[in-house]
VEXDREN-2710 file (C-alpha; in Angstrom, 1 decimal):
% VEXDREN-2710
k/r/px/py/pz
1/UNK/-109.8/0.0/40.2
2/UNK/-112.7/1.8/38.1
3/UNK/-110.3/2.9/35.5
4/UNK/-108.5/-0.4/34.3
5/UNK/-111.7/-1.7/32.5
6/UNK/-112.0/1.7/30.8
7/UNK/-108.1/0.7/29.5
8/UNK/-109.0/-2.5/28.2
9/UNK/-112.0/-1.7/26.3
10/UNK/-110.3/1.7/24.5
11/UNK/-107.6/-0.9/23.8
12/UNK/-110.3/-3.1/22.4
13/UNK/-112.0/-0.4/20.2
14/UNK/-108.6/0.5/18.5
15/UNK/-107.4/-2.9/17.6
16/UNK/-110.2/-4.9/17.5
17/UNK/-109.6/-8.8/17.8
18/UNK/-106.6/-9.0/15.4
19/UNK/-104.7/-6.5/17.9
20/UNK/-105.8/-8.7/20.3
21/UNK/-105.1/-11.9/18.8
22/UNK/-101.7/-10.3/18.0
23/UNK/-100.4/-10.4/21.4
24/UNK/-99.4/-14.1/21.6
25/UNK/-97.5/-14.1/18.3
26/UNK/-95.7/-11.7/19.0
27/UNK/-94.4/-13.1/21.9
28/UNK/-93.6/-15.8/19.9
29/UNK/-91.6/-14.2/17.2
30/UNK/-89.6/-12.6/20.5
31/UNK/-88.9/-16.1/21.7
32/UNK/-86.9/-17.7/18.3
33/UNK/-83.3/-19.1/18.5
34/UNK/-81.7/-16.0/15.6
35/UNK/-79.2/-17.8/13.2
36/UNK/-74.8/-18.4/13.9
37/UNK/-73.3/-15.2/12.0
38/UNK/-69.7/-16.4/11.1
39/UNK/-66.6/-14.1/12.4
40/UNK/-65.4/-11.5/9.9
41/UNK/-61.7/-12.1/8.7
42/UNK/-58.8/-9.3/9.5
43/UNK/-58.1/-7.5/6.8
44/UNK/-53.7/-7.7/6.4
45/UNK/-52.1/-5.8/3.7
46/UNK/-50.4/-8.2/0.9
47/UNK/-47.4/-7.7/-1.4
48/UNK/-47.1/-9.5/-4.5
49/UNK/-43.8/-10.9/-5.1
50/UNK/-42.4/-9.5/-8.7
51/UNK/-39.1/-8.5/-10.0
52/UNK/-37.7/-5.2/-10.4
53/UNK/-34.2/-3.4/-10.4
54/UNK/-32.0/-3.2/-7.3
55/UNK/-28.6/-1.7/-6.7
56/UNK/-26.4/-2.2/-4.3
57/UNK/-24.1/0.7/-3.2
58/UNK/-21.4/1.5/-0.6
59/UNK/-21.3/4.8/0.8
60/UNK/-17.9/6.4/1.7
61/UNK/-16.4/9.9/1.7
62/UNK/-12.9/11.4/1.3
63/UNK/-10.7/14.2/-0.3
64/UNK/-9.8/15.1/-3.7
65/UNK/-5.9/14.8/-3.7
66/UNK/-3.2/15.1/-7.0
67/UNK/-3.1/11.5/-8.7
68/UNK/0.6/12.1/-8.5
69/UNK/1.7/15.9/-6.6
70/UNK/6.1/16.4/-8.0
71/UNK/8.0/18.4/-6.4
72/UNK/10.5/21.0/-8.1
73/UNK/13.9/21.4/-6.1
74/UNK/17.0/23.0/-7.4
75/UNK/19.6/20.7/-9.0
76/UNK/21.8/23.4/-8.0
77/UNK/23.1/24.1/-4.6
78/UNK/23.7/27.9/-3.2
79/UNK/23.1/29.9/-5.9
80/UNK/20.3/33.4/-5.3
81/UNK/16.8/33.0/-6.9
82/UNK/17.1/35.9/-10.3
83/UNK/13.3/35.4/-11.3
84/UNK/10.4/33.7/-11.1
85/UNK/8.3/32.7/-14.2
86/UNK/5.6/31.1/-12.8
87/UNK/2.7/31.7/-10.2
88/UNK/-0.1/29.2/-8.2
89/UNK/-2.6/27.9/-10.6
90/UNK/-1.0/28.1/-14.0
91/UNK/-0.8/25.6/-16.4
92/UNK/2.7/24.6/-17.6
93/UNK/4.2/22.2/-19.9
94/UNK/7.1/19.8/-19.8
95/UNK/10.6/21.7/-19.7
96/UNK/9.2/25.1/-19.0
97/UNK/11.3/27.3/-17.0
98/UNK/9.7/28.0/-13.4
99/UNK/12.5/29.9/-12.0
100/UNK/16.0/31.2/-12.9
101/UNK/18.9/31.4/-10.5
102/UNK/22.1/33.6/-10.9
103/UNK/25.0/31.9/-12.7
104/UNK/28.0/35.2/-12.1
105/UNK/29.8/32.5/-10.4
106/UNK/29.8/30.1/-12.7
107/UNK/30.6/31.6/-15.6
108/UNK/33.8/33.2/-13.6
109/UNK/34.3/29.5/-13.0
110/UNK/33.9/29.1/-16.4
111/UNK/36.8/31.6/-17.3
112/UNK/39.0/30.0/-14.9
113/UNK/38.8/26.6/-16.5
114/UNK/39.4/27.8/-20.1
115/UNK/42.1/29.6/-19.2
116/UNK/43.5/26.2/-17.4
117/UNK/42.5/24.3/-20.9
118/UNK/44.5/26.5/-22.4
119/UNK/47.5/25.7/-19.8
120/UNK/46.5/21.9/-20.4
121/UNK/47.2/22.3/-24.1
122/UNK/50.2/23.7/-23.2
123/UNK/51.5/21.2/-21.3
124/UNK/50.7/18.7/-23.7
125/UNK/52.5/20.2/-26.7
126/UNK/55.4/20.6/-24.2
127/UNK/55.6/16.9/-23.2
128/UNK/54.9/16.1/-27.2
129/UNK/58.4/18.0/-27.4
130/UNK/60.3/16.6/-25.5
131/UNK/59.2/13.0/-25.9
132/UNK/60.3/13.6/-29.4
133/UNK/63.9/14.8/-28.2
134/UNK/63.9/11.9/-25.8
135/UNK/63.3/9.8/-28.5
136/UNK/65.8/11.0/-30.5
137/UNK/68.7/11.1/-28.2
138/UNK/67.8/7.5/-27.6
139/UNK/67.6/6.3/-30.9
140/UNK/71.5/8.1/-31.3
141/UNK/72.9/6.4/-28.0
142/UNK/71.4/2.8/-29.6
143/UNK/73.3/3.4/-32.2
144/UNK/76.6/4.4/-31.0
145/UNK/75.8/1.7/-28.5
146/UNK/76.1/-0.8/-30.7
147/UNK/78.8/0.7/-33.0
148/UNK/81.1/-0.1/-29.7
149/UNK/79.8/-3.0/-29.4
150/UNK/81.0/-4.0/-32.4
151/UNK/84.6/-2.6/-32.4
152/UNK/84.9/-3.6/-28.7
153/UNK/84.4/-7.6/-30.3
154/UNK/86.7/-6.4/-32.9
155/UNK/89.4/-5.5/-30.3
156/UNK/89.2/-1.8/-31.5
157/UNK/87.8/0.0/-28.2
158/UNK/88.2/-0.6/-24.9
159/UNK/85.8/-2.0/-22.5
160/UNK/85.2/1.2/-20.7
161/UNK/84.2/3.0/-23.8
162/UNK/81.6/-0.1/-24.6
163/UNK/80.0/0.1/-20.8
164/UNK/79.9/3.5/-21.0
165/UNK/78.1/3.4/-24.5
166/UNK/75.6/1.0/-23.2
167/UNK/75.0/3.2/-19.8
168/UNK/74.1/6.0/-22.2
169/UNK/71.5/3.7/-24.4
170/UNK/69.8/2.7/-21.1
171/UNK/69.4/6.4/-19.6
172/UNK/68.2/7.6/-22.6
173/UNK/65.5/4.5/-23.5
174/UNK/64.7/6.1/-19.5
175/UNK/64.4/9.2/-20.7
176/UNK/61.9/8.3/-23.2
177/UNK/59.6/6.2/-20.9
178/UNK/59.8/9.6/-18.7
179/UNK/58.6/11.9/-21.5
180/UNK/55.9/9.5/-22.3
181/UNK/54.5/9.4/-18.7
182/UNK/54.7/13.3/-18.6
183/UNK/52.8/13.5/-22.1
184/UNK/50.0/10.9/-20.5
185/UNK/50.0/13.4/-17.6
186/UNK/49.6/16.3/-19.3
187/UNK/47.1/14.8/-21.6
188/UNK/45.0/13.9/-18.2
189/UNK/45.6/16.9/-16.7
190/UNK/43.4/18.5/-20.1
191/UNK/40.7/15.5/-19.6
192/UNK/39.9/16.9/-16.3
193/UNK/39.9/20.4/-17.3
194/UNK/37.5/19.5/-19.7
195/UNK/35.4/17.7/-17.2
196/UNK/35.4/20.5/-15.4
197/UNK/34.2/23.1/-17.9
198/UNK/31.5/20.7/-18.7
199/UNK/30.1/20.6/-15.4
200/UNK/30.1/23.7/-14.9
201/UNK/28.0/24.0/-18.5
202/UNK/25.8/21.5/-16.8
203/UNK/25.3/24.0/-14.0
204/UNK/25.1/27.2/-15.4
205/UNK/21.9/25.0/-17.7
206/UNK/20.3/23.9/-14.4
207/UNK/20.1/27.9/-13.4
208/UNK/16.8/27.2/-15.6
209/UNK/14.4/25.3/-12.7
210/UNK/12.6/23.9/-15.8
211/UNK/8.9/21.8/-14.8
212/UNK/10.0/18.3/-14.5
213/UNK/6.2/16.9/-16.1
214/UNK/3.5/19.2/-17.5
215/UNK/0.5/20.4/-14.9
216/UNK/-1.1/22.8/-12.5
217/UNK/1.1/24.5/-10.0
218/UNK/-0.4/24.2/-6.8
219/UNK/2.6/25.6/-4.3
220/UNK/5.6/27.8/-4.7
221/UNK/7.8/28.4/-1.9
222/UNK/10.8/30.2/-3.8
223/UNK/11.3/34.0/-3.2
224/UNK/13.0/35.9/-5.6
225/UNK/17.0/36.6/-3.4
226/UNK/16.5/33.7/-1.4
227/UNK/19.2/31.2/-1.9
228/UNK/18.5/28.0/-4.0
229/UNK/19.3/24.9/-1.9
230/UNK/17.7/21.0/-1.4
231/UNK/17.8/21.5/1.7
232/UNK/15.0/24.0/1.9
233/UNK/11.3/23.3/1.0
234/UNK/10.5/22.1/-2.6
235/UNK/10.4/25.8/-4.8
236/UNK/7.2/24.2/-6.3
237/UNK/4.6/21.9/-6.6
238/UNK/2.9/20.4/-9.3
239/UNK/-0.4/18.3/-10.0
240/UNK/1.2/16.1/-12.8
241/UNK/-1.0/16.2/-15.9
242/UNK/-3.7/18.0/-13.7
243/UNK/-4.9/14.7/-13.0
244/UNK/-6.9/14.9/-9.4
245/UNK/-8.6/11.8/-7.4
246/UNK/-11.1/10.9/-4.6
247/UNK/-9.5/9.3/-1.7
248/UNK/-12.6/8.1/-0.6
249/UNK/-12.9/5.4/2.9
250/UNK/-15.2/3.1/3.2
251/UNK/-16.3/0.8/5.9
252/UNK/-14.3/-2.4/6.4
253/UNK/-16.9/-4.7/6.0
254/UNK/-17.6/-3.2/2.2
255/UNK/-14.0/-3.3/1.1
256/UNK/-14.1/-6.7/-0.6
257/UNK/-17.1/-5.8/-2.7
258/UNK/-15.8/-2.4/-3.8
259/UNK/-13.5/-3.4/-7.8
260/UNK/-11.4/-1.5/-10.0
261/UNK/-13.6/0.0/-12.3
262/UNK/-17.0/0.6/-10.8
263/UNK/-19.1/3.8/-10.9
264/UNK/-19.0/5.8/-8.9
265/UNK/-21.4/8.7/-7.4
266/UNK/-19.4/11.8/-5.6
267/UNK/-21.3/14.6/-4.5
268/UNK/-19.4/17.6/-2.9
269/UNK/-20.6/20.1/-0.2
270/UNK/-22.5/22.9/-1.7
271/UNK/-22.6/21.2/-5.3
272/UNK/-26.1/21.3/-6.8
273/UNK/-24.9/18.3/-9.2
274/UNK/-23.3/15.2/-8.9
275/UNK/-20.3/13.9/-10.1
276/UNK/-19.7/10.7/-11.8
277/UNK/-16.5/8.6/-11.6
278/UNK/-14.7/5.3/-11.3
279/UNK/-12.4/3.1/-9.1
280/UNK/-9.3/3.1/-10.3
281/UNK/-7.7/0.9/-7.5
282/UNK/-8.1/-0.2/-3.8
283/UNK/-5.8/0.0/-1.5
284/UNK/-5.0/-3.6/0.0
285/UNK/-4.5/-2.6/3.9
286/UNK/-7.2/-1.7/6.1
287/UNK/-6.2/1.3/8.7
288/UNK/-5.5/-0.3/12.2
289/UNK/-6.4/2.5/14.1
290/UNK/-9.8/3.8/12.1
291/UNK/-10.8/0.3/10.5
292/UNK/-11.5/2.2/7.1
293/UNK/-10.3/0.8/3.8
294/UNK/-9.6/3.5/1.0
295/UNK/-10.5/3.1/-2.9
296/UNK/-9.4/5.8/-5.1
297/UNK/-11.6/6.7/-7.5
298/UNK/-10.7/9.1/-10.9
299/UNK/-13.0/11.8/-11.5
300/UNK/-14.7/12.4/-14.7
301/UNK/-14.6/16.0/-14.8
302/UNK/-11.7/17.4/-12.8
303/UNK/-12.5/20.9/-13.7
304/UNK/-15.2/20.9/-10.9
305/UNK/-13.4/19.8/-8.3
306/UNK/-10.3/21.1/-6.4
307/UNK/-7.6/19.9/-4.0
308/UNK/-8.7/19.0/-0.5
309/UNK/-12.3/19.7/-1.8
310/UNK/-14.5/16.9/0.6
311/UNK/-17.3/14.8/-1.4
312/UNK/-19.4/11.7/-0.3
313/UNK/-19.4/9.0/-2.9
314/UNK/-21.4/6.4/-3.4
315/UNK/-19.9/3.5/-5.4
316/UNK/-22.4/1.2/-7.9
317/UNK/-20.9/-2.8/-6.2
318/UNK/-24.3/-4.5/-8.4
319/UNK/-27.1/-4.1/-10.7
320/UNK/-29.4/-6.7/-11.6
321/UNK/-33.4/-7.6/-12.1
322/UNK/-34.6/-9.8/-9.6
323/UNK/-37.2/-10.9/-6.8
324/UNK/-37.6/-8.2/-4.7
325/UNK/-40.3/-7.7/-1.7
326/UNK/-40.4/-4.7/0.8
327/UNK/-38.2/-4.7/3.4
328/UNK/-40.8/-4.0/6.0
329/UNK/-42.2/-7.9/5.4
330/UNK/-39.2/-9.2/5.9
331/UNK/-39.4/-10.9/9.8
332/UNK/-36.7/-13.0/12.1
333/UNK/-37.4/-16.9/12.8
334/UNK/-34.8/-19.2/14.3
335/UNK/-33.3/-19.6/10.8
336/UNK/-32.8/-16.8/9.3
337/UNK/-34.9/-14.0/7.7
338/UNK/-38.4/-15.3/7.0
339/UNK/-42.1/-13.8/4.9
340/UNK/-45.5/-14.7/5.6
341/UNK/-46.6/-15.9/2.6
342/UNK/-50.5/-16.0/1.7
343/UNK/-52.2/-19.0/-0.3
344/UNK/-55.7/-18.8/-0.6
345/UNK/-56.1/-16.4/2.6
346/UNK/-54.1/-18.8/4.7
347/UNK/-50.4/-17.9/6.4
348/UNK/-47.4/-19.7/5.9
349/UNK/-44.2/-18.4/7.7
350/UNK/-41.3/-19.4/5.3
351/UNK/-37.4/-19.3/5.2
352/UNK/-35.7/-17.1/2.3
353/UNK/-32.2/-15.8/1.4
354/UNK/-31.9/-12.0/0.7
355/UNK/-29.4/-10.3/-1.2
356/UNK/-29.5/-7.1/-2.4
357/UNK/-31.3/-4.0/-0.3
358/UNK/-32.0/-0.8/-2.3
359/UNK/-34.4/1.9/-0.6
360/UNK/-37.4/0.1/0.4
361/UNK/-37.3/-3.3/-1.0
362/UNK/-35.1/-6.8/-0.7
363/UNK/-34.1/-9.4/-3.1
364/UNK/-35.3/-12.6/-2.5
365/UNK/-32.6/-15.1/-3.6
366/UNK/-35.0/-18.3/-2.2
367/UNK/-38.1/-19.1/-0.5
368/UNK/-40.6/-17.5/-3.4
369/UNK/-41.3/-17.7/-6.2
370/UNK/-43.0/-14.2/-8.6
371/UNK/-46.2/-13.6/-8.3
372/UNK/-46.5/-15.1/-4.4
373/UNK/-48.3/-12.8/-2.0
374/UNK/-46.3/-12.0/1.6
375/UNK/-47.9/-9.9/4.5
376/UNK/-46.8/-6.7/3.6
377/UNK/-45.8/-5.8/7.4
378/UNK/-44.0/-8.5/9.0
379/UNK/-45.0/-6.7/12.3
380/UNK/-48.7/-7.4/11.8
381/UNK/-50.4/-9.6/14.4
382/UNK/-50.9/-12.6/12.1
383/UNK/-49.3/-16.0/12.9
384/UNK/-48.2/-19.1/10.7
385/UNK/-52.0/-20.4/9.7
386/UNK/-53.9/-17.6/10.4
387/UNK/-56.4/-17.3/7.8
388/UNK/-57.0/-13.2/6.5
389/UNK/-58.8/-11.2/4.0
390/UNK/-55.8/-10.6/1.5
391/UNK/-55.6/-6.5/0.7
392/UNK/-53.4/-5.4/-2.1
393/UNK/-50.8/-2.9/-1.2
394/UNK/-50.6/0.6/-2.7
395/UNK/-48.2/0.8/-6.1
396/UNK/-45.9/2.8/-3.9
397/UNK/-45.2/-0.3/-1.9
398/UNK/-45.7/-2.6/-4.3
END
């Protein structure tokens, strides 16, 4: 009890009466209402609406085939394979010989048929012969036919003599008509032989299996002795021209965009570059069983490719300049696809139609206009009026 008025007069001595007169206004000062501080605004990430490039492409894959792959057969049946001329992978032209195939029958066929030409003449000088004789006799028995004639209306020979003048001018007009069909037979007889030594000319030619079009050979079944014959695998196989494709499929739901004519992108497995090309047609049907469409496209550089090679290709549908936004602000509303657009730090969900997608951004066919700013992350917690502190994306997502 001693000690507390010690306390209050060393209190005294330091402060003196200002310190002491301090006391109340200080507890004043702690009593005072401090001022409303207003809330801070979230800070969202805004895009600026602007226009840029965008390309829409259709990703498909496929094999490189032959634009058109002919096959070589003999036009000769059972004759032996002599030679071959030709090996996978060379380049021939139009009328080269491939192959040759023995013609030692042929040509005895040949000898047989000139030797029956010759028989043929014969027989036609023959029935020349004796048409003319025919002829001859006939022309005398008209005459003496109607000689008796005459002296048979004179009363100078009998009847029987004039019958038997006029039987004679008959048989021998008969004999006449007979050469002449001989002479026509014979004369046939030679037209056939001919035709017959002819084809076997043909033949003995087609022992040349000559390349139908020019191009790569790409398969050769024939062995040298093996026996020619249709029946048998084709003896080759050529890439007409060289000419190779892409057989590419594609989704069904990007068939009707893909066009004769458009670019195309075809990178193969293993190939540091790409490959540029174009549609040359599409296929009309759609496969039942896959649901994949087919375009075909023709390939700039066929050197670097090869048959049955496999390459992804990625076909240029659309190019244009146009409103664009990242994807990632595009949201879902009952309507359709919808931005958050910001005016003066307020939020406004609206409706828009989007087009094209390439990479990271959208095109904006309607809803904005350039220059608008839309919540860069559709995601974000902000709602239609919010009101935010507007940040400006990065340039990459700009």
């Amino acid at each position: 009890m001693k000690r507390m008025p010690l306390l209050i007069a060393a209190f005294a001595a330091a402060f003196g009466p200002a310190g002491i007169g301090s006391v109340p206004a200080m507890a004043q000062t702690g009593a005072a209402t401090p001022e409303t501080v207003a809330p801070a605004l979230p800070a969202i990430t805004v895009s600026t609406v602007s226009r840029r490039v965008l390309r829409d492409r259709v990703i498909g894959s496929g094999l490189v085939t032959p634009v058109e792959r002919v096959l070589v057969q003999p036009l000769i049946e059972g004759q032996p394979i002599e030679s071959l001329e030709v090996e996978v992978g060379d380049i021939v032209t139009k009328g080269q010989v491939l192959a040759r195939l023995s013609g030692s029958t042929l040509k005895l066929q040949q000898s047989q048929l000139a030797a029956s030409r010759a028989s043929a003449v014969a027989a036609i000088a023959q029935a020349e012969a004796q048409l003319l004789d025919a002829k001859s006799a006939s022309d005398e028995a008209t005459r003496i036919n109607e000689r008796t004639q005459q002296l048979r209306a004179q009363g100078s020979s009998s009847q029987a003599a004039a019958d038997t003048a006029s039987s004679n001018a008959v048989s021998a007009a008969a004999r006449v008509t007979v050469a002449v069909q001989g002479l026509e037979a014979a004369k046939a007889q030679l037209a056939l032989v001919e035709a017959q030594i002819e084809d076997v000319k043909l033949q003995l030619s087609r022992t040349e299996v000559v390349a139908p079009v020019a191009g790569e050979i790409v398969a050769r079944s024939a062995l040298v002795g093996g026996i020619a014959t249709a029946q048998s695998e084709p003896m080759f196989a050529i890439i007409r021209d060289s000419e190779l494709e892409l057989r590419a499929d594609f989704a069904e739901r990007f068939m009707l965009k893909i066009k004769p004519g458009q670019k195309v992108l075809m990178r193969g497995v293993g190939q540091p570059e790409s490959l540029t090309g174009t549609v040359r047609l599409v296929d009309p049907a759609i496969a039942e069983a896959s649901r994949l469409g087919q375009a075909r496209v023709t390939i700039d550089d066929p050197a670097m490719v090869r048959t049955g090679m496999f390459m992804d290709a990625e076909v240029l549908v659309a190019e244009r300049e146009t409103l664009a936004v990242p994807v990632t602000a595009v949201g879902a509303g009952d309507t359709g696809a919808t931005l958050m657009r910001v005016t003066d730090g307020l939020v406004a969900r609206v409706s828009v139609e989007l087009g094209i997608r390439d990479g990271g951004f959208v095109e904006v066919l309607s809803g904005v206009a350039a220059g608008d700013l839309v919540v860069t992350k559709a995601a974000a917690f902000v709602r239609d009026g919010d009101k935010i502190n507007p940040v400006p994306a990065s340039s990459g997502t700009n």
